[in-house]
N, C-alpha and C positions, 0 to 999 in steps of 0.2 A: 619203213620196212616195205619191201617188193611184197605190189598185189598179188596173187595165184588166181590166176583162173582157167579155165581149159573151153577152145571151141567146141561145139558140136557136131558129132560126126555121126549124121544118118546114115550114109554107106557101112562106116564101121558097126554101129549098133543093128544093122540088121544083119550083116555078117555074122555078128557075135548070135546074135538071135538064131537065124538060122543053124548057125553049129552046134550051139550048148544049148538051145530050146529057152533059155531066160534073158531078157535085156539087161548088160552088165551093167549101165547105169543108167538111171532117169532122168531126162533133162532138167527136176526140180526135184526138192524134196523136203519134206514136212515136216518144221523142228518143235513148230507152236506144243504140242504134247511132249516134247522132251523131257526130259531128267536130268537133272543135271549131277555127275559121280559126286557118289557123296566120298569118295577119298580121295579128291581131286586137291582137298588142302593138304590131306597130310604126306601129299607127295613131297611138299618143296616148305620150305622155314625160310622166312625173310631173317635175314643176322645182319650186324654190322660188324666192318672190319676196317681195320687202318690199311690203306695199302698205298705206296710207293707211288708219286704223280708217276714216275716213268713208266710206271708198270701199267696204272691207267689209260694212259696217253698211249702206250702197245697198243692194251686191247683195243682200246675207240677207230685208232689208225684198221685194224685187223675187220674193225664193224664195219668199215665204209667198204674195205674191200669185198667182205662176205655178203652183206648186207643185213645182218644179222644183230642182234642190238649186245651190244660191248659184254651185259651181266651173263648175258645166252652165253657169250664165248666161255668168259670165265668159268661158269658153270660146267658149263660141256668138258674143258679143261682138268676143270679138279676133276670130275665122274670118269675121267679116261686114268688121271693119276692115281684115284681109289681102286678102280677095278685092274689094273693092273700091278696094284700094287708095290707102285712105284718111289720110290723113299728120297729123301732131298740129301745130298752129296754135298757135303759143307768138311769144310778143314778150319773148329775155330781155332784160335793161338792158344797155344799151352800159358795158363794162367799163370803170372808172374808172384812170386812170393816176395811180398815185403822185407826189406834186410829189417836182423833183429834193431831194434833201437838199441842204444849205448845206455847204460845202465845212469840213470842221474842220481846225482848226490843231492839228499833233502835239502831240501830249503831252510836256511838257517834264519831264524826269528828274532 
């Protein structure tokens, strides 16, 4: 996955300073006292699923281009197909009914 990071910009930071009277960001900042959300698990449920190499092999292709790791897409995928409420369009075959069988004569002993 692509690093993030952003240069520093003392120009900009004191611009900001000057106009809003606070500096929008600190060149560092201090996590050692953090907290960590405690609903940070019950956002997201690990599940297994069977799915299609083809359909795999998309997403992974789709990772290298985003650079985004394959499960992310996926995921990001369904939460577009949930919130929009989007339904899967399938035409199965009308199920075939077995002919009746021919009536057999008992088994003579």
């Amino acid at each position: 996955m692509a690093e993030i990071g952003f240069e520093w910009d003392n120009e900009k930071a004191l611009s900001n300073h000057k106009k809003h009277g606070v500096n929008a960001m600190r060149k560092e900042y201090d996590f050692s006292e953090a907290s960590r959300n405690p609903y940070a698990k019950k956002l997201r449920r690990a599940v297994t699923i069977r799915m299609a190499i083809d359909t795999i092999q998309y997403f992974k292709k789709l990772s290298q281009l985003t650079g985004m790791p394959y499960q992310t897409l996926i995921n990001l995928y369904l939460q577009d197909c949930a919130a929009t409420r989007r339904k899967l369009r399938m035409k199965w075959p009308a199920p075939t009914r077995p002919k009746p069988a021919q009536a057999r004569k008992p088994a003579r002993a």
